[in-house]
C-alpha positions as CSV (number, residue, x, y, z in Angstrom):
1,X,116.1,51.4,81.3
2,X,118.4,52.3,83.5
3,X,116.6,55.3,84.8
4,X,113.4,53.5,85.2
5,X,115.6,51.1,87.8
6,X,117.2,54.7,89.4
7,X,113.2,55.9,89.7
8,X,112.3,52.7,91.3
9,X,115.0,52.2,93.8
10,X,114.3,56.1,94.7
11,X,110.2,56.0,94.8
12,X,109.5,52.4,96.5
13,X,111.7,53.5,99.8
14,X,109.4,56.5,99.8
15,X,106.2,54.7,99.1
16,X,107.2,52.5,101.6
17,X,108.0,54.6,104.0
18,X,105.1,56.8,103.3
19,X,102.6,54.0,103.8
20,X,104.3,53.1,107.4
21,X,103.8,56.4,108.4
22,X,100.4,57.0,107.4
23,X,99.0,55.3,110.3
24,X,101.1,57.0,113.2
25,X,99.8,59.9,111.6
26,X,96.3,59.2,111.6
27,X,96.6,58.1,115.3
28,X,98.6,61.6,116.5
29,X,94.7,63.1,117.1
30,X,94.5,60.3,120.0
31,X,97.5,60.4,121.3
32,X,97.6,64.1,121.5
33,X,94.4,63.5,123.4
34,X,95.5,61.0,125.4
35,X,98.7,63.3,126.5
36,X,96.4,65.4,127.3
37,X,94.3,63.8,129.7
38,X,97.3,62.0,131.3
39,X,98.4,65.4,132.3
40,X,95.3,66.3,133.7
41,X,94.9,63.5,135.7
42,X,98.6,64.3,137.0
43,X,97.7,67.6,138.0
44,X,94.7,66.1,140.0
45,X,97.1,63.5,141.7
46,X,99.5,66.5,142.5
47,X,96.0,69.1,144.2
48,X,95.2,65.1,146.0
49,X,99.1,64.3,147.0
50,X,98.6,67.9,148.4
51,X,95.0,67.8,150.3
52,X,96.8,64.3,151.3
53,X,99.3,66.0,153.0
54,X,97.6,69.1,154.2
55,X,94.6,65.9,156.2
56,X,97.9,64.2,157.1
57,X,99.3,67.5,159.4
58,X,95.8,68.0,160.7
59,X,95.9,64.6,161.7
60,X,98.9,64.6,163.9
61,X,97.7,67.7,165.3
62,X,94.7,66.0,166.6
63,X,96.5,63.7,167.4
64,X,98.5,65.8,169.4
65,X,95.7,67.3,171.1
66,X,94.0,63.9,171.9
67,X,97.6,63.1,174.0
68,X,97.4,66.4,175.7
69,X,93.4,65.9,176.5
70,X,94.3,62.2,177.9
71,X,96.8,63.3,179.7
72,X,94.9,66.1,181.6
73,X,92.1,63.6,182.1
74,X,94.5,61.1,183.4
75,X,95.7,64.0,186.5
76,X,92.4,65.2,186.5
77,X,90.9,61.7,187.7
78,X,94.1,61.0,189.7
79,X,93.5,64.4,191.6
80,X,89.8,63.1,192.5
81,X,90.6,59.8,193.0
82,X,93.6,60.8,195.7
């Protein structure tokens, strides 16, 4: 008797616990392609945060430019003008 209360206090934890696991288990196909993906859309945020940056320099040296070009236009048009 007493061993059939030893074998049940042993095997129902496990049963238990093997039932709660079975269905993280059965999902780790998903989530490992669901890591997956997450980390390839990082990478394309990091190649976008990059062009990003790259259009954002090229922009200010446009920028740049336009100042300079306005601001020979602006002595050009006061030479003719004087």
């Amino acid at each position: 008797m007493l061993k059939w209360i030893v074998l049940a206090l042993v095997l129902l934890p496990l049963v238990a616990l093997a039932l709660a696991v079975r269905p993280v288990l059965a999902r780790l196909p998903r989530l490992r392609r669901a890591a997956v993906a997450l980390q390839r859309r990082a990478a394309e945020a990091e190649s976008l945060r990059v062009a990003a940056e790259s259009l954002q320099e090229r922009a200010e040296g446009l920028q740049e430019r336009l100042d300079t070009t306005e601001r020979r236009l602006t002595l050009i048009r006061a030479k003719r003008g004087g």
